[in-house]
C-alpha positions as CSV (number, residue, x, y, z in Angstrom):
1,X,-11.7,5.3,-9.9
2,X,-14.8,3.1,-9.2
3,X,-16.8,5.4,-10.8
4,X,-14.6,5.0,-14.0
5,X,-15.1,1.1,-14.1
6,X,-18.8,1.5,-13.4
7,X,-19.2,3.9,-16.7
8,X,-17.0,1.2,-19.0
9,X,-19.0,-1.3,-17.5
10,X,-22.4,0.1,-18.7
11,X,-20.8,1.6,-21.8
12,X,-20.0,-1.8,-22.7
13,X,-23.3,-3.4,-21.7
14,X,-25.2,-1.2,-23.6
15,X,-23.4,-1.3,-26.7
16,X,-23.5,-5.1,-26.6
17,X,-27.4,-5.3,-26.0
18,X,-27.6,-2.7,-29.2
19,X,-25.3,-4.5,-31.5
20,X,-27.3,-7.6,-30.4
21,X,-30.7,-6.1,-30.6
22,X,-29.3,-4.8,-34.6
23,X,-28.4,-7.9,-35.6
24,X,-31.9,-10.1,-34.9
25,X,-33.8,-7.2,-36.1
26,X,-31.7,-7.4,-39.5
27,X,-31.7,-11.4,-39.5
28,X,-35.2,-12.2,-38.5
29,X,-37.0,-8.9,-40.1
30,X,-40.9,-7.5,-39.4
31,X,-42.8,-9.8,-41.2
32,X,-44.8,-8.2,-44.3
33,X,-48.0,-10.0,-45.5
34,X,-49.0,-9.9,-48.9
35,X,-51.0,-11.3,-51.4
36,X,-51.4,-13.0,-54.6
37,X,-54.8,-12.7,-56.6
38,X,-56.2,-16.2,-57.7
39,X,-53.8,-18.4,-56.1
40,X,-54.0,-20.8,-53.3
41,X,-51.1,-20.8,-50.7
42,X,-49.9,-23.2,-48.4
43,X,-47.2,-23.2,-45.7
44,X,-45.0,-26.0,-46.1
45,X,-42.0,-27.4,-44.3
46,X,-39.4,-30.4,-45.4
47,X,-36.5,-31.7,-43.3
48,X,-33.0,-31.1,-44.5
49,X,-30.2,-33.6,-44.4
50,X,-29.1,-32.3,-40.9
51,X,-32.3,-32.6,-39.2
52,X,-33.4,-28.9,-39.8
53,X,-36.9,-27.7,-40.2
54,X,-37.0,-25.5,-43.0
55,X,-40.4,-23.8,-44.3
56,X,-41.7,-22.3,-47.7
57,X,-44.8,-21.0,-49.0
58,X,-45.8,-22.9,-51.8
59,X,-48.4,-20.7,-53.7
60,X,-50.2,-22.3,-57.2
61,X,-52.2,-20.0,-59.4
62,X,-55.2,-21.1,-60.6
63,X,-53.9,-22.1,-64.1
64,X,-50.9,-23.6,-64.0
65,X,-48.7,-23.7,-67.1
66,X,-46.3,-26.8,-65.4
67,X,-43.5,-24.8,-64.3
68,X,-42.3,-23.6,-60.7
69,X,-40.3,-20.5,-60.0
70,X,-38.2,-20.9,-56.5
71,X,-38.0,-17.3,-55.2
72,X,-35.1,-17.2,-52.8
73,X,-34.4,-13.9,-50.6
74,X,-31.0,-12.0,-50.0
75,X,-29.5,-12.3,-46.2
76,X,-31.4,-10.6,-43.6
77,X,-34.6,-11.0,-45.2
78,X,-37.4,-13.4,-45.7
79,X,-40.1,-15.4,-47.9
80,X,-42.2,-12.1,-47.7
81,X,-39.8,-10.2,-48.6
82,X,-39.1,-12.1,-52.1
83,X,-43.0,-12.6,-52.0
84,X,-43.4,-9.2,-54.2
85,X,-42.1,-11.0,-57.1
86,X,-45.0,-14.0,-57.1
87,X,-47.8,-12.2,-59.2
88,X,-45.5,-11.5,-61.9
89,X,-44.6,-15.3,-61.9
90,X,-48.3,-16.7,-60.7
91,X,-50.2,-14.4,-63.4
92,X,-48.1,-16.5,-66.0
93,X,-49.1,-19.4,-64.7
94,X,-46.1,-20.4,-62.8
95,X,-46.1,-22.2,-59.7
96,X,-44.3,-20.2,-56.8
97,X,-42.4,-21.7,-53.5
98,X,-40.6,-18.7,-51.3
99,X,-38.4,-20.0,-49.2
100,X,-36.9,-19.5,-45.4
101,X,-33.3,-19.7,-45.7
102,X,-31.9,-21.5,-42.6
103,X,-31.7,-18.9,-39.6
104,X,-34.5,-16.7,-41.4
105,X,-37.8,-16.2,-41.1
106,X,-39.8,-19.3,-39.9
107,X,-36.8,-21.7,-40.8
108,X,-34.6,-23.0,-38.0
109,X,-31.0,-24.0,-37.9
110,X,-27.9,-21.1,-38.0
111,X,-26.9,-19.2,-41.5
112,X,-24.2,-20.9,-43.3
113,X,-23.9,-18.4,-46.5
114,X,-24.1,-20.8,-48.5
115,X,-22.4,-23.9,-47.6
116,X,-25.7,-25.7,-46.7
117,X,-28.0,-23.4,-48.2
118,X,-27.1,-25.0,-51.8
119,X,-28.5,-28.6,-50.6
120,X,-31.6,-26.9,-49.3
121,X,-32.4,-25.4,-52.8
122,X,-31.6,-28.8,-54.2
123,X,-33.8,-30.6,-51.8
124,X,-36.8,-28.1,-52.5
125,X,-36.6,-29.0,-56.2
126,X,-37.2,-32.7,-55.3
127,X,-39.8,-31.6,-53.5
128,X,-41.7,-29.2,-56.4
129,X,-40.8,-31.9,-58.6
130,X,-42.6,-34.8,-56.5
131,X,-45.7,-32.3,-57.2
132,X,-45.0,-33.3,-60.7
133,X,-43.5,-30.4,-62.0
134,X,-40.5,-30.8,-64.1
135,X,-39.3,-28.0,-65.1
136,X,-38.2,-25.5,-62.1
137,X,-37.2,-22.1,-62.4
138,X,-35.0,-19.6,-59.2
139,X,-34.9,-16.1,-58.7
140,X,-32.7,-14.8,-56.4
C-alpha cells in the first residue's frame, strides 16, 4: 500500500513541476533579437500608477514623419515578438515603442488581462507624447 502512495506522490510532483515549467516557458518566452535598418533603439522604462517597472523599446528611424506606432504583443509573448512589425512602420518614418506587458518579458508586476494593462498603454502615450509626438498610433 506504501508503494501506492509513493507513485501518486511522484505522479503528482512531476506533473506539477511540468505544468509549472509550461506555464513560464509560455509567459516569459526565448527572447528573439532582431533588428531594424537605420533606426536608433533605446531601452526604456516608466513607473506605472502602482509602483510597477514596466519597459519598452523605443526605436526612431532616421526620418521621422512625427507619428509613433505603439506595437503591443498578445499574452505569452513579448516586445520581440511584436518587434517584426517595426520596419514596416520605421521605413515610413514612424516612430516605434514595443512594449512589455506587466508579467512579460523584462516588465515586472503579475498579468491582469487587461484591467491594468489599459492604464499602462495610456501612460506610454503621455510618455511618446512628452517626446513631442502628437499623433500616436497601436497595433495589437
Amino acid at each position: 500500500m506504501k508503494r501506492w502512495l509513493w507513485a501518486i506522490c511522484a505522479f503528482l510532483a512531476i506533473t506539477v513541476a511540468a505544468a509549472v515549467f509550461l506555464a513560464e516557458g509560455a509567459i516569459h518566452p526565448r527572447r528573439r533579437h532582431r533588428q531594424a535598418a537605420s533606426a536608433n533603439a533605446q531601452q526604456v522604462t516608466i513607473t506605472a500608477k502602482d509602483g510597477t517597472h514596466l519597459n519598452a523599446w523605443w526605436i526612431t528611424p532616421k526620418q521621422p514623419n512625427g507619428s509613433a506606432v505603439i506595437l503591443c504583443h498578445g499574452v505569452g509573448d513579448s516586445s520581440y515578438g511584436a518587434l517584426g512589425f517595426a520596419p514596416l512602420f520605421l521605413n515610413r518614418g514612424y516612430a516605434v515603442l514595443a512594449p512589455d506587458s506587466r508579467g512579460h518579458g523584462d516588465s515586472l508586476g503579475l498579468v491582469t488581462y487587461g484591467v491594468l494593462e489599459s492604464e499602462d498603454i495610456k501612460q506610454w502615450v503621455s510618455w511618446i507624447q512628452s517626446k513631442g509626438i502628437q499623433k500616436v498610433f497601436d497595433l495589437g
